[in-house]
TORVEX-635366 format. One record per residue (C-alpha): residue number from 1; residue in three letters; chain; x, z, y. Coordinates in steps of 0.2 Angstrom, whole numbers, plus 5000, padded with zeros to 4 digits. Layout:
BEGIN
[NUM; "Ala"; "A"; [X; Z; Y]]
...
***
This chain:
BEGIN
[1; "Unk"; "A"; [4945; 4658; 4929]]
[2; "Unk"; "A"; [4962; 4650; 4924]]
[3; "Unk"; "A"; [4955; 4632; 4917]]
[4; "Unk"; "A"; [4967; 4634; 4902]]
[5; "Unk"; "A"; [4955; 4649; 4899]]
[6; "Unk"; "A"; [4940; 4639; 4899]]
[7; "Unk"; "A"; [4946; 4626; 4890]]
[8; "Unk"; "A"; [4959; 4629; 4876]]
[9; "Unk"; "A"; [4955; 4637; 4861]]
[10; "Unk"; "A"; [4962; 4652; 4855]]
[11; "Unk"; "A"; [4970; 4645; 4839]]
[12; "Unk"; "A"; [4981; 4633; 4851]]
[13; "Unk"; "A"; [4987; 4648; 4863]]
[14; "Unk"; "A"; [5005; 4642; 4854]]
[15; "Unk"; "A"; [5007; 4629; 4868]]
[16; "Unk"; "A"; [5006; 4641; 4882]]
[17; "Unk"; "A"; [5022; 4644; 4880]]
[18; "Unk"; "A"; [5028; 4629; 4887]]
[19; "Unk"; "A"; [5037; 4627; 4904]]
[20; "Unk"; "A"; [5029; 4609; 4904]]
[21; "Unk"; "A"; [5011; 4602; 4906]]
[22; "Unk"; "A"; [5005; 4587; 4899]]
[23; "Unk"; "A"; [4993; 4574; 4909]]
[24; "Unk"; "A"; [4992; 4563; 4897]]
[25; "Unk"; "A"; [4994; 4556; 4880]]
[26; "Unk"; "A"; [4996; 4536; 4871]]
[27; "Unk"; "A"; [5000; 4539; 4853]]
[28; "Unk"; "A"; [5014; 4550; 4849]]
[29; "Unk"; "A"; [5018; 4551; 4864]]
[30; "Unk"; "A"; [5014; 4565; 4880]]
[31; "Unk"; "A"; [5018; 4562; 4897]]
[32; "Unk"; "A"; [5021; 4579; 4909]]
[33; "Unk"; "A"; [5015; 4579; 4924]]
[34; "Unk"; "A"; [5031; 4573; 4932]]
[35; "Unk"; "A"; [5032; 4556; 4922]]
[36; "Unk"; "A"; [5043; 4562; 4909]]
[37; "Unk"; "A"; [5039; 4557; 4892]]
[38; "Unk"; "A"; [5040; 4567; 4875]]
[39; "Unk"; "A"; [5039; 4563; 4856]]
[40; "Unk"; "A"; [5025; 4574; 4849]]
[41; "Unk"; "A"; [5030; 4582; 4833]]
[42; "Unk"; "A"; [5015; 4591; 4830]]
[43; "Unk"; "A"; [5002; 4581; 4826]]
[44; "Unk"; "A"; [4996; 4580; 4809]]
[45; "Unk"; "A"; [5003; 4569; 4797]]
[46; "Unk"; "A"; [4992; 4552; 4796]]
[47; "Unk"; "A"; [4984; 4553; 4813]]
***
């Protein structure tokens, strides 16, 4: 089974769409796989 099958929940299928994957995470901040960096914009206000 695909592990984002396993592990993602069905109300978050939104990201799937993405042509990048995420390794990790420090703040607002996600890094891909291949060291770039990106803003997140969807977190929730406050967090």
């Amino acid at each position: 089974m695909d592990i984002f099958e396993v592990l993602e929940s069905e109300v978050r299928t939104y990201c799937r769409t993405w042509d990048t994957v995420f390794d990790r995470a420090a703040g607002s901040t996600l890094y891909s796989e291949d060291g770039r960096d990106y803003l997140d914009f969807s977190q929730a206000p406050g967090r």
